[in-house]
C-alpha positions in Angstrom: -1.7 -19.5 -82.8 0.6 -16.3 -82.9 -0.5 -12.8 -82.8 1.3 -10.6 -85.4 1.7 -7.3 -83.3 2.2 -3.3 -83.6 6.0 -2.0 -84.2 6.1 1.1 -81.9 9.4 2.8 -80.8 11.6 -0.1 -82.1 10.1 -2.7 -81.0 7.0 -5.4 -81.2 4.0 -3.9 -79.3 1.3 -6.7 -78.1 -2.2 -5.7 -79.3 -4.3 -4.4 -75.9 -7.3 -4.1 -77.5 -8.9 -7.1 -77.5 -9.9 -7.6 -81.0 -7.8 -9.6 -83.9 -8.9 -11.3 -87.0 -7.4 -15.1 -88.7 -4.5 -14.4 -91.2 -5.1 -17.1 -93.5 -2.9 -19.0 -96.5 -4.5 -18.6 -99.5 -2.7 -21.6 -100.7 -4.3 -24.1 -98.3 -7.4 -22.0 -96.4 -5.3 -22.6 -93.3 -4.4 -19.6 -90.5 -1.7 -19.8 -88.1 -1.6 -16.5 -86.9 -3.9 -13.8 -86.3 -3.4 -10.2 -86.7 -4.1 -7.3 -83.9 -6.6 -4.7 -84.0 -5.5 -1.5 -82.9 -8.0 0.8 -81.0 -7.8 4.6 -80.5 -5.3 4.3 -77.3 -3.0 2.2 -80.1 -3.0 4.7 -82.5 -3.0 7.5 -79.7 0.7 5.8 -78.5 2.2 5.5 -82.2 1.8 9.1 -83.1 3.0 10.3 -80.0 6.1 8.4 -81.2 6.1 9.5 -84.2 5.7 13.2 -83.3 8.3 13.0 -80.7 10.7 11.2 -82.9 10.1 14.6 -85.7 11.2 16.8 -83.5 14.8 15.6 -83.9 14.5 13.4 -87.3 13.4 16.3 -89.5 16.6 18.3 -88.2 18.6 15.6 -89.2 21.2 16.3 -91.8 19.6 14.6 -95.0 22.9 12.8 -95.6 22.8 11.7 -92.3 19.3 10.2 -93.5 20.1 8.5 -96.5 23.0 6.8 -95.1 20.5 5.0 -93.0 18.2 4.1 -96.3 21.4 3.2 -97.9 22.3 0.4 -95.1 18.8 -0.3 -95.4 19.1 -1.0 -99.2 21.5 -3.3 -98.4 19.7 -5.7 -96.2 16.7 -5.7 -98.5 19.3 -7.2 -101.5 20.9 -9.4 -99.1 17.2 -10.6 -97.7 14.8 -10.0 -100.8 14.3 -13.9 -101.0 13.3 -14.1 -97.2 11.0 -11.3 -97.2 9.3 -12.8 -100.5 8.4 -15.7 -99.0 6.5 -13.8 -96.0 5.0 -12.2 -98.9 3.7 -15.6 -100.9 2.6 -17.3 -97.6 0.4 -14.7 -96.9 -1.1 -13.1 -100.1 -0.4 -16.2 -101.9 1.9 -15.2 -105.5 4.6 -16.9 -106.9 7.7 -16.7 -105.2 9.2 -14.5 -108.5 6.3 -12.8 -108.5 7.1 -11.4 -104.9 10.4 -11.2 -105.5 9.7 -8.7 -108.3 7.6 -6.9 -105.6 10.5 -6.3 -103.2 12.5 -5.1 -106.1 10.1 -2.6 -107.5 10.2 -1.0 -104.0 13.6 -1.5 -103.7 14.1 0.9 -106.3 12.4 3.4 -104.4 14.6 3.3 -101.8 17.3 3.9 -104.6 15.8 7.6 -105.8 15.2 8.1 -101.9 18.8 7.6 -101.2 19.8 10.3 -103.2 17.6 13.2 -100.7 20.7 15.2 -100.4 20.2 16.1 -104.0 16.6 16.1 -104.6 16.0 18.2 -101.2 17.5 21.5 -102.9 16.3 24.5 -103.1 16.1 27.7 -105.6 18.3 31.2 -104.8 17.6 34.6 -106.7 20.5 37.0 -105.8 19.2 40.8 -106.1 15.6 40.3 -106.2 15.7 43.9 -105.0 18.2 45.9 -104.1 20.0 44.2 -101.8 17.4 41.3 -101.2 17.9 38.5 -101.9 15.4 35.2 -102.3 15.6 31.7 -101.5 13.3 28.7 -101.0 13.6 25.5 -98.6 11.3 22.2 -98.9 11.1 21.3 -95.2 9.2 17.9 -94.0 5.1 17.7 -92.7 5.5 15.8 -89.7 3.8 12.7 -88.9 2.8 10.9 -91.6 0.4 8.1 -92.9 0.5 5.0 -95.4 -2.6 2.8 -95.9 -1.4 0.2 -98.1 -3.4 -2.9 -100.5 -3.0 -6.4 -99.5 -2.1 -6.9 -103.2 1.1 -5.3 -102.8 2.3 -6.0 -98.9 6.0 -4.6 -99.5 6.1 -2.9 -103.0 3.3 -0.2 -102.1 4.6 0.7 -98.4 8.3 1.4 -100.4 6.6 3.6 -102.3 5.1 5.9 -99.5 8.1 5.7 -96.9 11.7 5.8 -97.8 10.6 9.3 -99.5 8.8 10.4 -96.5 11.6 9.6 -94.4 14.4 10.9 -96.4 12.5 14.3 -96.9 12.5 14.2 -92.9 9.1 13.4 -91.8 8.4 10.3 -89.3 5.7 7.2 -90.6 3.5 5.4 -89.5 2.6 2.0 -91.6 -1.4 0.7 -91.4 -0.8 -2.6 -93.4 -3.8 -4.9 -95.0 -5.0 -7.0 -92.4 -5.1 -9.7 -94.6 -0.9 -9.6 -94.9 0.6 -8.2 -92.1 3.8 -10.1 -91.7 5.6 -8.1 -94.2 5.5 -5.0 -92.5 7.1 -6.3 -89.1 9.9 -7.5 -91.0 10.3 -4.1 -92.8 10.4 -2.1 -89.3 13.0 -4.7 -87.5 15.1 -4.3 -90.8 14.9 0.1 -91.0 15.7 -0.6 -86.8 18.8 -2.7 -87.7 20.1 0.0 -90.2 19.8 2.4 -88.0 16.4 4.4 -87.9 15.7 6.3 -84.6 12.9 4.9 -82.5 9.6 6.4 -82.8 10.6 7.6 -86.9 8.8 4.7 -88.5 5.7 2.6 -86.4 3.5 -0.3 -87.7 -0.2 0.1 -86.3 -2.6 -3.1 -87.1 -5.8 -2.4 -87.8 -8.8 -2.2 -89.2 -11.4 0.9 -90.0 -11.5 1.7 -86.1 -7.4 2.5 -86.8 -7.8 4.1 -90.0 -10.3 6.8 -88.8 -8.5 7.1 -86.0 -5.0 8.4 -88.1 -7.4 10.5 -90.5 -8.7 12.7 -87.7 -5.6 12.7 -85.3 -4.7 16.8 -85.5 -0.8 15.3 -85.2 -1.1 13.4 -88.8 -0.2 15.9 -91.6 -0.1 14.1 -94.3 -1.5 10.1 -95.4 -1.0 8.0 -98.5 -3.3 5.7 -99.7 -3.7 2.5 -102.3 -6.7 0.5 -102.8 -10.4 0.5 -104.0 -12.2 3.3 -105.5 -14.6 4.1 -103.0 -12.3 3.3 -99.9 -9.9 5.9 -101.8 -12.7 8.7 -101.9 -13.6 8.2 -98.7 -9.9 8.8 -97.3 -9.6 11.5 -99.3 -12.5 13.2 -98.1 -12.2 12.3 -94.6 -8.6 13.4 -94.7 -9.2 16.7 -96.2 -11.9 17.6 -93.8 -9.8 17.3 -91.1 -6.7 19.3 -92.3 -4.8 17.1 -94.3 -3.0 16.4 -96.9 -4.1 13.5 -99.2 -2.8 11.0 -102.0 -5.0 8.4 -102.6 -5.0 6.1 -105.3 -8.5 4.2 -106.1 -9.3 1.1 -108.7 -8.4 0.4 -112.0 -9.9 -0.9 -115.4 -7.0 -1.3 -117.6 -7.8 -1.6 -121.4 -5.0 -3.0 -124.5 -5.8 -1.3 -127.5 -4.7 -4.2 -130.3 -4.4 -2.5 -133.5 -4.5 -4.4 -136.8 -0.8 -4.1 -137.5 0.0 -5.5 -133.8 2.5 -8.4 -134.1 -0.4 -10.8 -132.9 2.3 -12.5 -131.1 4.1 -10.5 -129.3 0.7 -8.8 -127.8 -0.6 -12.4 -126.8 2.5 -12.7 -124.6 2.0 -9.9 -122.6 -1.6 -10.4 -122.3 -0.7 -13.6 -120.4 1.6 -12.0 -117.7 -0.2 -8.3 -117.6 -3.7 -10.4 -117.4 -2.9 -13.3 -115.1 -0.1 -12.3 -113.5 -0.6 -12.0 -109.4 -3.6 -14.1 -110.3 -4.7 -10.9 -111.7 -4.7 -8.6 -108.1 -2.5 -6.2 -109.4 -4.2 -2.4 -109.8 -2.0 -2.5 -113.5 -3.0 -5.9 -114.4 -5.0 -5.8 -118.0 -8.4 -6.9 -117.7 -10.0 -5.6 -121.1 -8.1 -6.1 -124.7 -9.7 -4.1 -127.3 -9.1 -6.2 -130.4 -9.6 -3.4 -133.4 -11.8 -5.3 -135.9 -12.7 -9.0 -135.8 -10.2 -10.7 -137.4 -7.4 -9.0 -134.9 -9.7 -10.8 -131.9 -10.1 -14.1 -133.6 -6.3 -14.2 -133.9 -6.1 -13.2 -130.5 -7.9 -15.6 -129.3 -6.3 -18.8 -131.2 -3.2 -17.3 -129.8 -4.0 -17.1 -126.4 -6.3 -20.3 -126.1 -3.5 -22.5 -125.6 -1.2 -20.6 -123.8 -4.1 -20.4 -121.0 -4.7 -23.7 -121.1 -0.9 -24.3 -120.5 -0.6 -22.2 -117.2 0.1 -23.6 -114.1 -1.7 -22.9 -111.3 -0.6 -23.2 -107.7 1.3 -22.7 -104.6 4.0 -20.7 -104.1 6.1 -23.7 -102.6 6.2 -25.3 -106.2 8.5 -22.8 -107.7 6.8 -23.8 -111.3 3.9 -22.4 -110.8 3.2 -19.5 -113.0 -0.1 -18.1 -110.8 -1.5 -18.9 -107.4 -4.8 -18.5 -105.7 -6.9 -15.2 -105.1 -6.6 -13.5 -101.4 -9.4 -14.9 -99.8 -12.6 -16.9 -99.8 -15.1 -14.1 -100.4 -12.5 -13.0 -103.5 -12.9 -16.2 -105.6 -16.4 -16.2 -105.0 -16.8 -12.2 -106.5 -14.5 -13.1 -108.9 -17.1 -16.4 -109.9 -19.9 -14.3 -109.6 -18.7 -11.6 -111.9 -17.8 -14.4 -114.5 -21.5 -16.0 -113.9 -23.2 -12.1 -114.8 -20.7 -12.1 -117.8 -22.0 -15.3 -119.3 -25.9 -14.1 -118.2 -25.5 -10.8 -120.0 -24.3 -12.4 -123.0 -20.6 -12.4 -122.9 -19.1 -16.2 -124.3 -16.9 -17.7 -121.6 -13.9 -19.0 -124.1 -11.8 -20.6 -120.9 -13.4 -21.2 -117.6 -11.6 -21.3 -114.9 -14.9 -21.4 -112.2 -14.5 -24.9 -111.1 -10.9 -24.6 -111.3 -9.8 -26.8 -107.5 -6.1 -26.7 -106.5 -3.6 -29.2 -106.7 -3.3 -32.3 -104.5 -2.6 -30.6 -100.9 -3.9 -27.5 -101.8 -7.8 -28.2 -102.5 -8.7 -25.7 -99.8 -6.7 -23.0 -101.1 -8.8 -19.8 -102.6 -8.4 -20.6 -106.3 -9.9 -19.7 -109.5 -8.7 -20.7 -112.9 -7.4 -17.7 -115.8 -10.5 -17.5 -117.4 -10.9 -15.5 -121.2 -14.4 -13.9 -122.0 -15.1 -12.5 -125.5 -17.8 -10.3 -126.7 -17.9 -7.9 -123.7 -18.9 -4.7 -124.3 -19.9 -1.5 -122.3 -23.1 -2.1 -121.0 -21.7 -5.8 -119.4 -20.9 -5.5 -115.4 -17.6 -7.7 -116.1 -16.7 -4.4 -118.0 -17.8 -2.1 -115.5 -17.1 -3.4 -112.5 -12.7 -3.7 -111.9 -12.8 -7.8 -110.8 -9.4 -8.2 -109.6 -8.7 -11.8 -110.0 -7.6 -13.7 -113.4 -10.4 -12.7 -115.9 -9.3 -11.2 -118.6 -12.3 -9.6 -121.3 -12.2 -9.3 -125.4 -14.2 -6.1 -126.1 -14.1 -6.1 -130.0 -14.3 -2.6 -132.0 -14.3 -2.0 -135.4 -11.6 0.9 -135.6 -9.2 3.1 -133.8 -11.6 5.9 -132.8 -13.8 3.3 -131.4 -11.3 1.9 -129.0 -10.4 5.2 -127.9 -14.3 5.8 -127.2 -14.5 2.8 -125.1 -11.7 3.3 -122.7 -12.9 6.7 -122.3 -16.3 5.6 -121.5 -14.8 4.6 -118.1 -14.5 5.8 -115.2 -11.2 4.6 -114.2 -8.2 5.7 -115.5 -5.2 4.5 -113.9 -3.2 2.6 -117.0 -3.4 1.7 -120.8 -1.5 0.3 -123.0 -1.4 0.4 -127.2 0.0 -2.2 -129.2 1.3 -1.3 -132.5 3.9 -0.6 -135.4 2.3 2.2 -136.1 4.9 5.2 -134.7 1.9 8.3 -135.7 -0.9 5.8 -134.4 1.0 5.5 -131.1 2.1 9.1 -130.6 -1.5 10.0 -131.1 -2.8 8.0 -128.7 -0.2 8.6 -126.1 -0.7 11.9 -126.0 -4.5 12.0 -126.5 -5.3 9.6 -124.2 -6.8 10.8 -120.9 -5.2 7.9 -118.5 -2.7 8.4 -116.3 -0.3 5.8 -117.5 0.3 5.0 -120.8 2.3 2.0 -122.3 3.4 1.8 -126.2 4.0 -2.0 -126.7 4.6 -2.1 -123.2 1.1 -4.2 -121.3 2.0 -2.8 -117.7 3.3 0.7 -117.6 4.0 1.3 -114.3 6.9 4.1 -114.3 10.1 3.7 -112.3 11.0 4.8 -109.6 12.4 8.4 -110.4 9.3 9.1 -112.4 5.6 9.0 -110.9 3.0 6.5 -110.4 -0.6 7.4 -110.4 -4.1 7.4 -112.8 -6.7 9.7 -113.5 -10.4 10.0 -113.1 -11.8 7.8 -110.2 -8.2 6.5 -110.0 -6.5 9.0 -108.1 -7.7 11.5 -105.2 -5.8 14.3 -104.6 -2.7 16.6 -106.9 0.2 14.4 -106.6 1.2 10.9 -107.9 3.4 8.6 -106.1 7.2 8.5 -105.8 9.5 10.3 -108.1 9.5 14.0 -107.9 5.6 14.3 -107.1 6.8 12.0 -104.0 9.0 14.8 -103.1 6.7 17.1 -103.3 4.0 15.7 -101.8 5.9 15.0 -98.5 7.3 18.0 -98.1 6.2 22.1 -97.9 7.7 25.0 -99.7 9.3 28.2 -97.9 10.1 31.4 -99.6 12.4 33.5 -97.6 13.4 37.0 -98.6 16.7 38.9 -96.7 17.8 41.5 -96.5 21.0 42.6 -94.3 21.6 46.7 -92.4 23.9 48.3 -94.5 24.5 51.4 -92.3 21.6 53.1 -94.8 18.7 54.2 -92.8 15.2 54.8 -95.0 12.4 56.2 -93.5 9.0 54.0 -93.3 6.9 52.9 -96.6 3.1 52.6 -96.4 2.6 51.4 -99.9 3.2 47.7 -101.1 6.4 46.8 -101.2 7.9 46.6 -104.9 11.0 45.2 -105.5 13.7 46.9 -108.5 
């Protein structure tokens, strides 16, 4: 069985500190590998590296940078196939599905590649006689991204080809639970050219993680993933000095308006619902079906289109949805459908026994399952299940809907479907989520605007990528000159005006 190692200085690093943990296949139950568990001395190593490799990396030209995202680009079109696989044999989605991944982040690498632009400054000539004022945005240093087995490549692309084009060295913590990805990532940035030391890959688990959130040399750290896992990097982060993105769970509602075509918002229920078997943190799990009859016709809609998925392995290339990440997932995910049912919610498709496919029995499945009647007070509501459960709350108008997806406490994404252009541009703008859709199930912007929620989403002032990625990995510097101009005044002892 193979150990999938730390990337430090440009090259594999052996774990030394004794602990690992089974990587399995979700497909089949099986593990080949394991995964290393970095310890403080791990850690210690890979920001040394990292804060050497700044001293020289953040004086880079920034053309100089992108030229080395924009070979790096390159492979990932070339390779987006191989690196999707890695991506399916460990998390266990489609092979499209992880294909899409790697091009989502791809396009981040895009808007990175363009640094030379998005680096510039402001100048005021004559802020004073004679003084003039310009501003810089320089790099933090060493930074951090903690990223969501859900999304193994898409979520890291987000954090790092910013960060490095602004100048600042990364380090990578991956999910244990997909590690491969990230290896492949760091050999590929190597090939295009990347300095050692100005991107590492530390395995790990919570020993690691605490270990980059109080290391005095870490400026800056990015995180995706669960709610409370979010609040407590952000907290722990902030205490010790640093500066903090962290993106926390989701509960995302689509408001179905009587004049919806029925159709058309049926369809994207079935790829924003059980999509990624559902582990996506912009995956619908709530459609709010505005009056009865809109849900009943929902329903007859959507009935047999779940009943025609098919579920299974990446290696068939037909299937439309694989398994869950792990054991302990499909059995929350069963559990969660089990209070539904006891709390009163009727279980329209079940997907509990669900077992997969001839070869596959062993893999961590669970059938796309469709609950109606779920309202507010029902823990499948409450509670963000991550797997392929989709929930029909039922209201009987528009200010009703609104109500209930305010009633949470998440608020990364939302979507509206209607032909209604007042109705939408209401509740666009009125909406307190984060990201909204307008016929559009998964809203998740590209990559020269932002990505982030609101509420218990999202920890911290900036979003991800875009402009706020810009921001958030770099500093702003206001310098005022002025230059001798044989003139001679005498001291001032007042505060300095300028005119």
């Amino acid at each position: 069985m193979t150990e999938i190692a730390h990337y430090i200085d440009n090259v594999p690093v052996a774990g030394s500190s004794g602990r690992s943990l089974p990587v399995f296949d979700p497909a089949t139950g099986e593990t080949k590998h394991t995964v290393a568990l970095a310890s403080s001395v791990e850690v210690e190593r890979a920001v040394a590296s990292a804060h050497n490799a700044w001293l020289t990396w953040s004086k880079t030209p920034p053309l100089r940078r992108a030229r080395i995202l924009d070979r790096f680009k390159m492979i990932l079109w070339d390779r987006a196939d191989q690196l999707a696989e890695v991506i399916s044999a460990e998390h266990g989605k489609t092979h499209d599905d992880a294909v899409g991944e790697v091009t989502r982040g791809l396009e981040v690498v895009e808007f990175a590649v363009g640094a030379p632009h998005l680096l510039k400054g402001e100048t005021t000539e004559n802020v004073g006689t004679a003084v003039d004022s310009h501003s810089l945005r320089q790099p933090l240093g060493v930074v951090v991204g903690i990223a969501p087995f859900n999304f193994p490549v898409m979520v890291p692309m987000w954090m790092f080809p910013v960060a490095l084009a602004c100048g600042n060295t990364f380090i990578l913590k991956p999910s244990e639970r997909d590690p491969s990805a990230s290896l492949l990532i760091a050999e590929w940035l190597t090939e295009a050219g990347l300095p050692a030391g100005v991107f590492n890959v530390i395995q790990g688990d919570k020993e690691a993680v605490d270990a980059l959130l109080t290391h005095p040399n870490v400026k800056a750290v990015s995180f995706v993933g669960s709610t409370p896992i979010a609040k407590y990097i952000y907290q722990t982060g902030t205490a010790n000095g640093k500066r903090v993105q962290a993106l926390g769970g989701a509960k995302n509602h689509m408001v179905i308006l009587p004049d919806a075509d029925i159709e058309m918002a049926a369809n994207a229920l079935m790829g924003a619902a059980y999509g990624s078997a559902g582990e996506r943190c912009m995956a619908i799990s709530v459609a709010v079906a505005v009056t009865d009859k809109v849900a009943d016709a929902l329903i007859e809609k959507l009935v047999p289109k779940i009943e025609a998925l098919k579920v299974g392995p990446a290696a068939d290339r037909k299937s439309d949805m694989g398994p869950v990440i792990t054991a302990a997932a499909r059995e929350k995910i069963k559990g969660l459908i089990d209070r539904g049912e006891a709390e009163g919610a009727k279980i329209v498709v079940d997907g509990r026994d669900f077992q997969g496919p001839q070869g596959y029995e062993k893999g961590y499945y669970v059938g796309p399952t469709l609950i109606d009647g779920v309202t507010s007070d029902m823990t499948v509501w409450q509670e963000e299940i991550f797997g392929p459960v989709l929930s029909i709350a039922r209201r009987k108008n528009y200010a009703d809907a609104v109500d209930l997806v305010h009633k949470h406490d998440y608020a990364n994404g939302v979507a509206i479907f209607t032909r209604d252009g007042d109705a939408a541009r209401t509740f666009a703008h009125d909406i307190e989520v984060g990201m909204v859709g307008v016929n559009v199930p998964i809203p998740v912007p590209m990559a020269f605007h932002s990505f982030g929620g609101w509420k218990q989403s999202l920890f911290g002032d900036h979003h991800m990528h875009g402009m706020e990625g810009i921001r958030f990995y770099t500093r702003l510097k206001t310098i005022t000159t002025r230059w001798p101009s044989g003139v001679r005044s005498d001291p001032e002892f007042v505060m300095p005006t300028m005119g």
